[in-house]
N, C-alpha and C positions, 0 to 999 in steps of 0.2 A: 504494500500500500504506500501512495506519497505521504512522506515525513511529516507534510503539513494538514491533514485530513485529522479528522477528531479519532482518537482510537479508544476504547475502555476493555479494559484486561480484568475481568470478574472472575469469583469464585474460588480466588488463591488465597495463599498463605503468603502475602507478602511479608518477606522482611527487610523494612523502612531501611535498619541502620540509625536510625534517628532515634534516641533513648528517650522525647517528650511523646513517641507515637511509632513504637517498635512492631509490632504489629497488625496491618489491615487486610482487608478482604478485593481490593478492588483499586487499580488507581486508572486514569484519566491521562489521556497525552494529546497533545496538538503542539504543530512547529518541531517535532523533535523533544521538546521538554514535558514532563511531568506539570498539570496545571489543577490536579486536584487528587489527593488520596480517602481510601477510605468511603464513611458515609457518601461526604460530598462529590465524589467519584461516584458513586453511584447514582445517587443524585440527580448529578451533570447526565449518564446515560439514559434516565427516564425522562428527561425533559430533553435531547438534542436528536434530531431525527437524523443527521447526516453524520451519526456516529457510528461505525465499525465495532462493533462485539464480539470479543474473545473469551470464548468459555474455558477456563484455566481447569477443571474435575476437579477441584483442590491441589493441584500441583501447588511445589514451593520456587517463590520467586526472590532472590536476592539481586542487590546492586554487581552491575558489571566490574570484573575484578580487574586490578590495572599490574602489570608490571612494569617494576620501579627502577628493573637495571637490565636491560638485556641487548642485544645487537641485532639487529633485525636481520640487515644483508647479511648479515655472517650465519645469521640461523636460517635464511631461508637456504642461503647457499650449500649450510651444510644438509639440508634434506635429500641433495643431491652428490653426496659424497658420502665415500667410502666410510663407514663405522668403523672408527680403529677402539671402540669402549669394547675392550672384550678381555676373558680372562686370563690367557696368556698370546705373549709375542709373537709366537707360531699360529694362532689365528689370525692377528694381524695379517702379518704376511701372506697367510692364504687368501685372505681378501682381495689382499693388493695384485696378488696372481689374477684373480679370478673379474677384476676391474683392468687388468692390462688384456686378458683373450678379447675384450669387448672392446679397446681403446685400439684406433690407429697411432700408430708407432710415431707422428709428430705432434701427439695432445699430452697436456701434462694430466698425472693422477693427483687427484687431491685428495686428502681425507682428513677426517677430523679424531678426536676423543682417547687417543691412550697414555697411557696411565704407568709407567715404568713404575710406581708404589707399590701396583698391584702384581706384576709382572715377576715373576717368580728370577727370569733371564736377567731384568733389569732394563737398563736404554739401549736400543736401536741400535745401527751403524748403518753408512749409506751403503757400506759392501752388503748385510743384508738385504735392503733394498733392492739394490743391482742383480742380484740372484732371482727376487722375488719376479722381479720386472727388468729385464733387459735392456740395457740402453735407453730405458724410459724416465723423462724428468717427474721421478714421483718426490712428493711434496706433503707431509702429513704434521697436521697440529695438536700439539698435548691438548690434554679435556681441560688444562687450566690458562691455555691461549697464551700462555709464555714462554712454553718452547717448541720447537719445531724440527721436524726430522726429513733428512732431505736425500735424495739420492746421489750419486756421483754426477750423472747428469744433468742431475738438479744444479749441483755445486757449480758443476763449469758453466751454464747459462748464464747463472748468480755471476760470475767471474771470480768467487772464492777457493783459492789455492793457501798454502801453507804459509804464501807470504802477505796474506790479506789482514791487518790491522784489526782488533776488536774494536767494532764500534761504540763511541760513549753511550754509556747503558745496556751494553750487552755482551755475551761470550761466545765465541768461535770453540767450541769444546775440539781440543785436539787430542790425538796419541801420544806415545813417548819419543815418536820422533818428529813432533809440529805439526802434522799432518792430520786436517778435518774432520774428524770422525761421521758427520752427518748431522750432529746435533746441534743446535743453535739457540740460544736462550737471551729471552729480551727484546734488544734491540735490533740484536743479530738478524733474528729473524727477518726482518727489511728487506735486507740485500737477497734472499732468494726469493722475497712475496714483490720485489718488484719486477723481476725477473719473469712473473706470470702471468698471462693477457689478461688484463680486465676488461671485462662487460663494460659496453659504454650505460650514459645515464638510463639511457632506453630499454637496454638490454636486464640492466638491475629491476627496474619498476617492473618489467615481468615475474623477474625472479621472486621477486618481493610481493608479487600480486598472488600468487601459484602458494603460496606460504600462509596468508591472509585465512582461508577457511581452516585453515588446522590450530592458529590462532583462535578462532572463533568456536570452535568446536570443544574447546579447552574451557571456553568461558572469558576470555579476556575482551575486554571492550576498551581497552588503553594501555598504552606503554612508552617506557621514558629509554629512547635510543641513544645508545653509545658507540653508533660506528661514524662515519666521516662526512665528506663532503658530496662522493658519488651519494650514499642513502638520503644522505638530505634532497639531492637535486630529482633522486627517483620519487620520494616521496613527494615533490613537488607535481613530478609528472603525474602519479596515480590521483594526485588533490584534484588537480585542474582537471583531470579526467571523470571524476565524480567518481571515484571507484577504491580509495582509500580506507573509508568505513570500518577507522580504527582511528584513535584518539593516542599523537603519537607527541609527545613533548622533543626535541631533537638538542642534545647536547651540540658545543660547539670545541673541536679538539683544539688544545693551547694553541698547536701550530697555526691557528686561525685568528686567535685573538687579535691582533692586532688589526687584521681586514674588517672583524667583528669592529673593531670600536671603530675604524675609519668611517666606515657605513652608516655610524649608529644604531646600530643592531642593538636591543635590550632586552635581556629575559624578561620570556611574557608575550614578546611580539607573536605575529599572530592569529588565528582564527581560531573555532572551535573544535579543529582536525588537527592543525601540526603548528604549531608554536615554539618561540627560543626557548632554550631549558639555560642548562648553566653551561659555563667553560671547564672541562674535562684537563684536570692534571695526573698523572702520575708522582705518588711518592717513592714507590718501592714495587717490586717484583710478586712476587707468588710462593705459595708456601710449599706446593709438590717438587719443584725443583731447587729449593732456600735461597730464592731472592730477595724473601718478604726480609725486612729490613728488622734487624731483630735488636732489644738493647741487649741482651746475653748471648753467647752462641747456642745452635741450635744442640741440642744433646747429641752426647757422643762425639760432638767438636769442638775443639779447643781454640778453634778464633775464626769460624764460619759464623759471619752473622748477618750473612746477605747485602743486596745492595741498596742505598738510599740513593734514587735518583735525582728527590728535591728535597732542600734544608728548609727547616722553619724561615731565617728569610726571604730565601726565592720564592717560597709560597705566597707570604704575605707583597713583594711586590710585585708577582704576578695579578695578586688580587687585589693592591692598590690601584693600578691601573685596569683592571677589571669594574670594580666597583666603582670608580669614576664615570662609566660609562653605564649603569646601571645593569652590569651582569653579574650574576653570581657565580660559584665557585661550588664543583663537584670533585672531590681529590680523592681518587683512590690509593687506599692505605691496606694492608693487612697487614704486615707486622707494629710490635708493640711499640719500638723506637717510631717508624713512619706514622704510629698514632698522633705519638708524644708529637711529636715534631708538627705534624697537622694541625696539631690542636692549639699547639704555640702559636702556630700563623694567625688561625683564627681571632685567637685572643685578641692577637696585634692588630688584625683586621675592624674588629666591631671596634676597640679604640679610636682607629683610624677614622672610622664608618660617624662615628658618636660626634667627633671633633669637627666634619667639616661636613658635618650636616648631609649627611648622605642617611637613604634609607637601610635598614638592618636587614638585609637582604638575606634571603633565605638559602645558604648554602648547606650542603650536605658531603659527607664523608663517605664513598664507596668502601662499603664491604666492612669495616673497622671488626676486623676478626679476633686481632689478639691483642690487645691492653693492659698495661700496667696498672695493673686496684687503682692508683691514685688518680689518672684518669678518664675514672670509668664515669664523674658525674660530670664531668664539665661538660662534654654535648649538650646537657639538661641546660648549664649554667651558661653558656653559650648561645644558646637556641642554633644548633649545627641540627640536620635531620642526620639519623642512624639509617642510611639505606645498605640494606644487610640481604645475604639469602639462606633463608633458613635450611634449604636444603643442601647447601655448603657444609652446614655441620656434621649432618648423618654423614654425608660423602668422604669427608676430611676426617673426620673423626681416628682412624686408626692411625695415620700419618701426621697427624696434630700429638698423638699420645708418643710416637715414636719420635720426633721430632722435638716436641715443647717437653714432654716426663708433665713434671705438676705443674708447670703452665698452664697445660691447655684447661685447667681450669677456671680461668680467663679470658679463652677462647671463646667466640660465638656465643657470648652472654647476653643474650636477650632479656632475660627476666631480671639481668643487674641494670639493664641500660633504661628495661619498661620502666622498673620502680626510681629511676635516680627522676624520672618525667621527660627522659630525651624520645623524640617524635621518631617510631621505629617504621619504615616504607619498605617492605618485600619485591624481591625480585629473583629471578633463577639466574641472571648472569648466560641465559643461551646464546651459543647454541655450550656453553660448559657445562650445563646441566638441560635436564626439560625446561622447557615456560608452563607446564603445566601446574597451576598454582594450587590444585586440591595436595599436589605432593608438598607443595613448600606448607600448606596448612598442617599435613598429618606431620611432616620435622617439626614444626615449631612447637604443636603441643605435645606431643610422643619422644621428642629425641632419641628416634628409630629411626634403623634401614626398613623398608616393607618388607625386609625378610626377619624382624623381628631384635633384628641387634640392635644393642648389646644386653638387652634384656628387657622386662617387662616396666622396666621403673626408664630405661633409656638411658643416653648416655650425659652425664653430671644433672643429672632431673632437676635439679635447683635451677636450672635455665628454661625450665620449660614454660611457657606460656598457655594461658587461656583462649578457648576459639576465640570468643567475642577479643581479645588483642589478638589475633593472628588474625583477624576477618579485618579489623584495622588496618593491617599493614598490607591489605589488596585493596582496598576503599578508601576511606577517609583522610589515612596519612598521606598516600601519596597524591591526594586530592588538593591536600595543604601542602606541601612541599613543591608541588609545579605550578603554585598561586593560584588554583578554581573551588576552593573548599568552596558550598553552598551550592556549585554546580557540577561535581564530580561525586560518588563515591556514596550517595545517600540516594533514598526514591522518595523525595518533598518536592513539595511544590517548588518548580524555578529551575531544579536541575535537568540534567542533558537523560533523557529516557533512556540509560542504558543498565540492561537488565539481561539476567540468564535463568530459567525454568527451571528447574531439578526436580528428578521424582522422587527423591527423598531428603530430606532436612536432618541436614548435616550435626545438628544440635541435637536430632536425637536417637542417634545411629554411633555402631562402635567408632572408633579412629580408624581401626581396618579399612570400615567400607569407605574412605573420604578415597582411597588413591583409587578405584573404580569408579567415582564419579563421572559422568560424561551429560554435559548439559541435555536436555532436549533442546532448546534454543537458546539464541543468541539474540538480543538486538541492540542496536547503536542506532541513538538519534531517531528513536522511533518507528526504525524500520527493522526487520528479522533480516540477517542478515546470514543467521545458520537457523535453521528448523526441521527439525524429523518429527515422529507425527505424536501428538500427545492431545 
């Protein structure tokens, strides 16, 4: 039906989200928005004759759930590449065999997801590679997007030999005689991803369009993107095409900043589809291969304590000159040091922010995994948002324990960060995990894998969250954190009609059955934009 037509959705079990009117029977839409819940929903359907009625049998309708971190190109992309998430190396590899019988001999192979923690072998080499695929430029990325594995072939297109310089911020993993093993961590990684054709902007908005219903079908009606300038330009293209029909906040990577402020560009800008988010820093690396920027070394090391790629100053006047220009600041951090150090900036920042009259802009910290107790409340004292993935921690979990020892009790502390009052926004980080947000629901209250680990109590339960906070961090927070609270993330009067059906209500069903959920529908802006039959 068109967006703008009167719609009324009866006989459900809405839940509002909104604690003065948490649950109705019935709400009301025209233009895309919600214009009445409840009685007066219903109301409005016995007095409007050019109104559409949707008999719901009592199904359960909740607000559309948003993710808060994920990359859109790179997750649609990877639907179409090789799964390297598997349980050992020797699957890999057969993969990669079995995507090169199908590849003519001048295409690169690409794949996404392993995991050398789990891998009993360990990491790669491009010689296995070479075995695997023949003279073929294969090109495959870890499940945590900071290292990457690359073939012989791969290397010499890269132009990386024995005497290629580590690039700042990244490592050329070599042998014991200088020579490239295949693995590339960080920065490294560059020099063979630009070695690889890219889809033009055209070519992306497909990609990204073919990705769109699997998003939908999940339940997601919004998301806050972290890849670059081609998804920005694609996402342009699918807007003006009308065919977007996802509510998409688009960071802006540092390396832009400065175009950003030429332009005047300001978080916020805008429509009710794809809007500025914040400028995207890097403080440190990742915690599966110990980039994350640690203040102690990692256990079992005696002075491995990863890398910090930005220092509390450079952060603060990246975000001086950020915040002059009315953008905010999204800095990913996982280790404890790159917290500390983040948080520093911040400080310096709202000072900054306070003195010359600028507004206290709403930045946030990706991912803030592992923390020093001391600070664990200044987020709270800051007003920084905790944009976190809950399903990060099941995943991490065993390589957080091998890694941190009694650290990782500091680790992926949601229920320290809920109670200190810092604003916690969910997201999966895909394609490094699902976007499927019922799984980041059942981690955050369960601190479980779905196969039940590490037991019935989960892993440090003292972290564990309640639905109504974890339904938060797909709704409301990140509703606030991308400046539309009032129009995002609740079903009241005013906001943008975005709603997903369920036939069962998650509130009164084990934790089990959440990671089976699968919407009946979807709708954004008042239109179903996924629907099976219910």
């Amino acid at each position: 039906m068109p967006p703008n037509d009167f719609l009324l959705l009866y006989n459900a079990k809405v839940f509002t989200n909104n604690p003065a009117e948490l649950q109705v029977s019935a709400l009301a839409i025209q233009n895309g928005r919600i214009i009445a819940v409840g009685p007066k929903a219903e109301m409005l359907g016995r007095q409007e004759n050019e109104l559409t009625r949707v008999d719901l049998a009592g199904h359960i309708v909740w607000p559309g759930l948003i993710d808060s971190h994920l990359h859109l190109e790179h997750y649609a992309q990877s639907l179409d590449r090789i799964d390297c998430e598997t349980e050992s190396r020797d699957t890999c590899l057969k993969r990669v065999t079995e995507r090169a019988m199908q590849t003519p001999k001048d295409q690169w192979i690409l794949g996404h997801g392993w995991n050398q923690n789990l891998w009993v072998e360990g990491f790669g080499s491009a010689a296995l590679l070479n075995e695997a695929a023949p003279n073929y430029p294969v090109y495959l990325t870890a499940k945590s997007l900071h290292a990457g594995w690359a073939s012989s072939t791969a290397l010499r297109l890269a132009g990386i030999t024995r005497d290629t310089p580590d690039p700042q911020g990244g490592k050329i993993d070599r042998d014991t005689h200088g020579n490239p093993t295949g693995i590339l961590f960080e920065n490294a990684m560059a020099l063979v991803e630009k070695a690889i054709p890219e889809p033009t902007d055209a070519q992306a908005s497909e990609i990204i369009a073919r990705a769109l219903p699997t998003l939908w079908q999940l339940g997601l009606t919004g998301v806050h993107d972290f890849d670059r300038r081609r998804c920005f330009s694609a996402l342009q293209i699918l807007h003006a095409q009308n065919r977007l029909k996802l509510r998409v906040v688009k960071s802006i990577p540092l390396d832009n900043l400065s175009h950003a402020v030429e332009v005047g560009l300001r978080t916020g800008f805008g429509d009710e589809f794809l809007w500025v988010g914040a400028v995207k820093l890097f403080a440190d690396g990742a915690l599966g291969p110990q980039t994350a920027a640690m203040l102690k070394p990692y256990q079992g090391s005696a002075d491995q304590t990863g890398m910090l790629f930005l220092n509390a100053k450079e952060i603060f006047e990246y975000g001086c000159q950020a915040a002059r220009s009315g953008l905010s600041l999204a800095v990913h951090a996982i280790g404890d040091r790159a917290n500390h150090e983040v948080l520093n900036a911040f400080q310096q920042l709202r000072k900054y922010e306070a003195e010359n009259n600028l507004p206290a802009l709403r930045h946030r910290i990706e991912h803030v995994q592992i923390t020093d107790p001391v600070d664990l409340s200044r987020l709270a004292n800051l007003n920084i948002t905790a944009s976190v993935q809950p399903i990060h921690a099941t995943s991490d979990m065993d390589i957080a324990d091998r890694y941190l020892g009694g650290r990782s009790a500091h680790a992926y502390a949601y229920a320290s960060l809920q109670k200190s009052g810092a604003v916690l926004s969910f997201g999966s980080d895909a394609p490094v995990e699902s976007p499927n947000p019922f799984w980041g629901l059942y981690a955050a209250v369960t601190r479980r894998r779905q196969n039940g680990q590490p037991g019935p109590k989960g892993w440090y339960p003292e972290q564990r969250l309640t639905l109504q906070q974890a339904l938060a961090g797909y709704t409301t927070n990140p509703a606030y954190t991308s400046g539309v609270e009032g129009r995002q993330g609740q079903l009241t009067p005013g906001c943008w009609a975005d709603l997903i059906v369920l036939k069962k209500d998650p509130f009164t069903i084990a934790p089990e059955e959440w990671v089976h959920i699968k919407p009946l529908a979807t709708m954004v802006g008042g239109e179903w934009v996924w629907r099976s039959t219910f």
